[in-house]
N, C-alpha and C positions, 0 to 999 in steps of 0.2 A: 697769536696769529694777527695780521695786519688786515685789516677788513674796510676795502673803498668803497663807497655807495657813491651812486651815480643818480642823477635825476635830471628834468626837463625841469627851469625854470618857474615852476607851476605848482600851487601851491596842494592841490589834488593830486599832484603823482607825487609829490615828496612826502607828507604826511604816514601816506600809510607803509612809509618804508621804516619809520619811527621805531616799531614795537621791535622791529628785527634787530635794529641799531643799539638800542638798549640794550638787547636782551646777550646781544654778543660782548658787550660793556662788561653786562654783571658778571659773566663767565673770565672776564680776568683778557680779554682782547681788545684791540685798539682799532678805533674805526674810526675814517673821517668820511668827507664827503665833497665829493666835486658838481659844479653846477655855478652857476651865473654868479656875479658880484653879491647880487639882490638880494640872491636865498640867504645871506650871512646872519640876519635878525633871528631868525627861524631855525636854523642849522644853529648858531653859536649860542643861542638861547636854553638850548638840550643840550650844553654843555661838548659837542664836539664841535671839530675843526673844520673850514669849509676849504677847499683848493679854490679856488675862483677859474672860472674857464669859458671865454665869452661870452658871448652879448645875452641879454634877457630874452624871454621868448614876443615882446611888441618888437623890437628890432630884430628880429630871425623872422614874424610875419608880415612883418612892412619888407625886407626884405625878395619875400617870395612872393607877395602880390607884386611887388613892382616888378617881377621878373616877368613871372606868367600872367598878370591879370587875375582883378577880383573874383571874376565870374567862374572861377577854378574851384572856388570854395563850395558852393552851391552845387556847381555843374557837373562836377565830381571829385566828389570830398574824399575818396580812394585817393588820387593820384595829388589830390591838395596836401592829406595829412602826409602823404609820404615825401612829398616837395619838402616840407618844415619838419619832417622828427629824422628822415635817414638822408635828408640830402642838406640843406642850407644850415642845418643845425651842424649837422656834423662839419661840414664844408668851414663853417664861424666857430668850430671850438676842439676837435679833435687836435689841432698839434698843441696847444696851448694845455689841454688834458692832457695829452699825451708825454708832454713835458714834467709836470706837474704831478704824473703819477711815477714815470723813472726814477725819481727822486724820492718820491715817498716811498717806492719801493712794496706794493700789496702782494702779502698770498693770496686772496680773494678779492674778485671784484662780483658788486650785486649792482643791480642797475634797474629800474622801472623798465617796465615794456615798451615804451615809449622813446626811451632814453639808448639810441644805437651808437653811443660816443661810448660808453661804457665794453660794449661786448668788443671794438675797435680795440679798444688801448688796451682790454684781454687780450687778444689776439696777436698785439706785439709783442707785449711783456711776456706770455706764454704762461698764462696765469690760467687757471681757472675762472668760470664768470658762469652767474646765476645770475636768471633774470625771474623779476617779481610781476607777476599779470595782476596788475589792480583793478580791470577790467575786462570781462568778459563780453563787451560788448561790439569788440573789434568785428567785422566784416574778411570773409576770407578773399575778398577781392583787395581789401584794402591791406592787407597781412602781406598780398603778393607783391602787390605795388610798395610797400616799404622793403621790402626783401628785393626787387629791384633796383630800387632807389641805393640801397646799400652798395649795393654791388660793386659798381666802378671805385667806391671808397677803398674796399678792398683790394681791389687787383691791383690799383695802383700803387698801394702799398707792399706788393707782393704776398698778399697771404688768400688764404682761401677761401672766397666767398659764402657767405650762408646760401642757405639754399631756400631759408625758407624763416620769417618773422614768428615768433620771436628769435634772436639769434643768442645763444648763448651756449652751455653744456648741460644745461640744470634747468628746467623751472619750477617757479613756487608760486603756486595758488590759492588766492587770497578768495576765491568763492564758494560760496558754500552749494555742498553738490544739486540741492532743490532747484538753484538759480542760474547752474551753469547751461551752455547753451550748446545742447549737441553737433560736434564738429570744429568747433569755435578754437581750441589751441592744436597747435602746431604737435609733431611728432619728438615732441621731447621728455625725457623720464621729468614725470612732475611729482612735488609733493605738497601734498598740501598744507595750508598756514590760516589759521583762528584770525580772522580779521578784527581790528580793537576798533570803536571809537578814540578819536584823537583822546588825549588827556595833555593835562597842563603838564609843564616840566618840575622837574623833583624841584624846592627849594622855593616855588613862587606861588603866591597868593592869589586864592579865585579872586575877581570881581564882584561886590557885591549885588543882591538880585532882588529882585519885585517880590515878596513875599505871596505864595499861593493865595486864594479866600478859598478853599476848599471845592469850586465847580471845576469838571476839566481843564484839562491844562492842552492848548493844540500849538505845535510850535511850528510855524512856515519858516523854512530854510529853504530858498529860491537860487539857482545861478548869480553870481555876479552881473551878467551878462542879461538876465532877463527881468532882474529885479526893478527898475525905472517905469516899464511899461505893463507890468503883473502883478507886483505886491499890492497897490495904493487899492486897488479895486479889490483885490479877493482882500484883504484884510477887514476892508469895509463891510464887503458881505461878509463874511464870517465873524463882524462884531455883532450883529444882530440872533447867533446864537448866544446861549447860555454858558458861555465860556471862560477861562482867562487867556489870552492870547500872547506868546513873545515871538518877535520875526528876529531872523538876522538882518543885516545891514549890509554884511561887508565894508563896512567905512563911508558906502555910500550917502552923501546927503538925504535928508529926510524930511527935508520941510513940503516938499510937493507931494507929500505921501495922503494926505487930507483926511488922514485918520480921526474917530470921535478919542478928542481928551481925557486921559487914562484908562482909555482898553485895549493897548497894547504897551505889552513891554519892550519894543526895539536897543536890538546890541548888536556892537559892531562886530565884536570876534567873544567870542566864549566857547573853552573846547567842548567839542560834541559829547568828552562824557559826563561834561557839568551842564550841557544845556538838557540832557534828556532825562534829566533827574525830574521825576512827579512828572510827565508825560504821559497824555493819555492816546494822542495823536499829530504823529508827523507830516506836514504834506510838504512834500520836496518835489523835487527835478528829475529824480532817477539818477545823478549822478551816482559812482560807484559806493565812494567814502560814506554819503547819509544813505542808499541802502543796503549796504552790509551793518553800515553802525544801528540802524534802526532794526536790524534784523539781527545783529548782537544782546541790543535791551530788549526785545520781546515788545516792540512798538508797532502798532498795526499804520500803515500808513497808506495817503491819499498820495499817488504820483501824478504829475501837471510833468509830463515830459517837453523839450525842447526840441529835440533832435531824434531821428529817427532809431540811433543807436538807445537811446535814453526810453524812448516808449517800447522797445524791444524786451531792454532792463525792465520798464513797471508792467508790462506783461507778464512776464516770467513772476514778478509779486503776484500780482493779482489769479494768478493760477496756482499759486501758494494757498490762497484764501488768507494772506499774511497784509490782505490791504484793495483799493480801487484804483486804477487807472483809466486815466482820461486823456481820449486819444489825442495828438495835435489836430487843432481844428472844432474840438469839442470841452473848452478850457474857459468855459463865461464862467466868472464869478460865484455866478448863482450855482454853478453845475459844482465847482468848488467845492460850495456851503453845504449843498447837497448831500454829494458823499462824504462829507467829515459828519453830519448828522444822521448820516447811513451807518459807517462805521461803529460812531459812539453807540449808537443803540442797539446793533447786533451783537451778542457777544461773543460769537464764530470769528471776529474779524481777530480780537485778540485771544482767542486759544489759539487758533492756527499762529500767529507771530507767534508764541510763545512756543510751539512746533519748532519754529524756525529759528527760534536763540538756541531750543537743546540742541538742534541740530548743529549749529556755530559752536556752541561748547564742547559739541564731541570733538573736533577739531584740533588736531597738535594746535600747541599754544607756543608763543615765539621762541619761548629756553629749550624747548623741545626741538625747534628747529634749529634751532643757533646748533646745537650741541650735535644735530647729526649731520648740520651744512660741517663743522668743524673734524668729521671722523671722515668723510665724505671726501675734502679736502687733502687731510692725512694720505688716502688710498690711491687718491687722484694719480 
């Protein structure tokens, strides 16, 4: 079987499409992957093929602010995300896909939730297409407004519009049932899929790392996006506990971080399942990828949300008893240190994560799914 993966130029929706990609690999299937020039390091690195299909996702948002106006994003982030994943995106890369996959010729197309150029070139091709929810934190207002946005794509290609976001035949559910969000996916047969922390690719060498000294180990992994104005301070307060500390980076420079001289170990990229090794606590963003993964290893974790979808996600933790969140608006440093001192010393915070990795275990795991996406496919 020919198997297309589809993705948003974004290094968080591609990722967790990974374990699926593999998994359809080992079973003796051929998969590649279409998405922006960019993604090629990342895509070719895991040893499969990338289609190239335009522009990255800074030129599809410089695009769509210079259309509607900044103040769309903020003022309503419904009709913003649907402006850039089912309208400008698809507008800058569907016939270039669409080209690009005739050729390649898929029985299967998979595609992120986010990713509506995928369910598109299903649609032409008359393929079958499953789409992967790596977030449960969509808004059904904003599900509608992308399921609009879609629309005109469709008809004007003559085919039948979705009716309703996600669009696809199939989907697969990458969260675990404790943290899903009543209401939250669309009316389609789902099944569900064992979310992995990333891992490195077969064949390459970890990085080597700060050796523990045997106190906790607490590892801030922050947005890209909000690590300039967040990290420098909560690292600070949090060197004043009893800890060893590693942050990520992102690649981001680090010299205005003002951190004390060797109490953190800063890195730029290390995959999530080699940063969480000897981990005592995570404090992240709520993004999807670090809490499913932290909720994989049995990591009780402290969320500092950014966005309203993101403190919804460390809600639904923190009613787990699998962790603390801290609302936007209530993210001082001190408040930080706080609850990672909260955490460490209750030991309720990690029996419950540990709750919640059995939970992710019971979960089909991706050869499981690969094998019944592929019988699935047969029947279609």
């Amino acid at each position: 079987m020919r198997v297309l993966m589809f993705g948003n130029a974004l290094t968080g929706h591609m990722l967790p499409l990974l374990p699926l990609a593999r998994a359809f690999r080992q079973q003796g299937h051929t998969v590649s992957f279409v998405s922006a020039a960019g993604m090629a390091g990342l895509i070719e690195r895991e040893g499969f093929a990338l289609l190239p299909a335009g522009p990255g996702m800074d030129e599809v948002m410089a695009k769509v602010i210079r259309r509607v106006g900044p103040d769309l994003m903020k003022g309503n982030p419904a009709v913003f995300a649907a402006e850039l994943f089912a309208a400008e995106r698809v507008d800058l890369s569907a016939e270039e896909a669409l080209a690009a996959a005739t050729a390649w010729s898929p029985d299967l197309v998979v595609a992120e939730h986010c990713d509506f150029v995928g369910p598109l070139v299903a649609a032409v091709l008359k393929v079958p297409s499953v789409v992967v929810a790596v977030d449960p934190a969509l808004e059904p207002d904003m599900l509608d407004a992308m399921a609009e946005a879609a629309r005109s794509r469709y008809l004007e290609r003559g085919l039948e519009a979705p009716v309703h976001a996600f669009s696809g035949d199939l989907l697969v559910d990458l969260c675990p049932p404790s943290l899903q969000r009543g209401g939250a996916l669309p009316p389609l047969e789902t099944v569900a899929l064992r979310p992995e922390p990333h891992r490195r690719a077969d064949g390459t060498q970890p990085a080597p790392r700060v050796p523990g000294t045997g106190r906790p180990r607490v590892l801030v992994s922050f947005s890209t996006a909000s690590k300039e104005s967040a990290l420098g301070p909560v690292l600070r307060s949090l060197s004043e506990l009893d800890v060893d500390l590693v942050a990520t980076t992102g690649g981001a420079p680090t010299d205005g971080l003002d951190v004390p001289p060797g109490r953190v170990e800063l890195v730029a990229f290390v995959p999530a399942a080699e940063l969480f090794d000897g981990v005592a606590v995570v404090v992240h963003h709520g993004g999807s990828g670090t809490t499913f993964g932290t909720g994989s290893r049995g990591l009780p974790a402290v969320v500092v949300p950014g966005t309203a979808g993101q403190q919804r996600q460390a809600f639904r933790v923190q009613k787990t008893g699998a962790g603390l969140a801290l609302p936007i608006g209530e993210q001082a440093p001190e408040a930080v240190t706080a609850a990672v001192a909260r955490v460490l010393s209750e030991p309720a915070f990690a029996q419950a994560a540990r709750g919640l990795r059995d939970e992710i275990a019971a979960m089909p795991s991706a050869s499981q799914v690969a094998a019944d996406l592929t019988n699935w496919v047969a029947a279609w």
